[in-house]
N, C-alpha and C positions, 0 to 999 in steps of 0.2 A: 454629334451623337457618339464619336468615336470617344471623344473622353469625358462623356460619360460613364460610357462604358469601364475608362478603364478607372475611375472612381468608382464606382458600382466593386469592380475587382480588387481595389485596392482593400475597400472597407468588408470583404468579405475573405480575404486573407490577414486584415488583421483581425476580427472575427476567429476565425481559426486560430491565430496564433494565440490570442487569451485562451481560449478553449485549451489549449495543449497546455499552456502556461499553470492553467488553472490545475489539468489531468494531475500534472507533476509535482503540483504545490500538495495536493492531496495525497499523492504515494508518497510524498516526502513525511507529511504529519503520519500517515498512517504506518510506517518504516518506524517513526519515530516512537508512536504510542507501542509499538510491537517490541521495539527496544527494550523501553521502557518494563514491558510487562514480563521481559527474557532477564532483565540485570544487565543489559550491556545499552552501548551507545551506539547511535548510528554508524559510528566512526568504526567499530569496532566489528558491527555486521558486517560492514563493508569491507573490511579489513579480512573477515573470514577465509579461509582456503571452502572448497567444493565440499571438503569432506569432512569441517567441521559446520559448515552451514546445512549439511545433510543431516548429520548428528544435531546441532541444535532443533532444528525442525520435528524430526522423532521424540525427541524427548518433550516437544511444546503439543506435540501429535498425540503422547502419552498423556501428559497433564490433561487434557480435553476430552480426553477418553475415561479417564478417572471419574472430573467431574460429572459428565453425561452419565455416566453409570451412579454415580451418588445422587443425583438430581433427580434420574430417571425411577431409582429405588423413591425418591420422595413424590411423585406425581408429578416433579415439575421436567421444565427443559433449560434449556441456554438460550 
C-alpha cells in the first residue's frame, strides 16, 4: 500500500510540476507578445530599472485610455 501511495505522490507532483511549467511558458509568450506591442524585447523589459518599467507601463496605460475613449466615442469597446 505504502508505495502506492507514494506513486499516487509522485504522479501528482509531477502533475504540479507541468502545471507550473505550463503557468510560466504562458507569462513567458504573454511578456513576449507585450514586448512586442511596446517596441522592445523581452530581454530589454527585463533589463529595465523600477523606474523605467514604471514609465513604460504609464505610457502603455496611456495608449489604452486613448483607445477606450475613441472606441467608446464609436459604440464599440476593447
Amino acid at each position: 500500500m505504502n508505495a502506492i501511495q507514494n506513486i499516487l505522490q509522485g504522479v501528482q507532483e509531477m502533475a504540479r510540476a507541468r502545471e507550473l511549467a505550463e503557468q510560466k511558458a504562458d507569462a513567458i509568450n504573454e511578456q513576449e507578445k507585450l514586448a512586442q506591442q511596446a517596441g522592445t524585447t523581452p530581454e530589454e523589459v527585463q533589463a529595465m530599472s523600477p523606474e523605467q518599467a514604471t514609465e513604460a507601463i504609464n505610457k502603455l496605460s496611456a495608449i489604452v485610455m486613448d483607445l477606450t475613449k475613441r472606441l467608446d466615442g464609436k459604440g464599440e469597446s476593447l
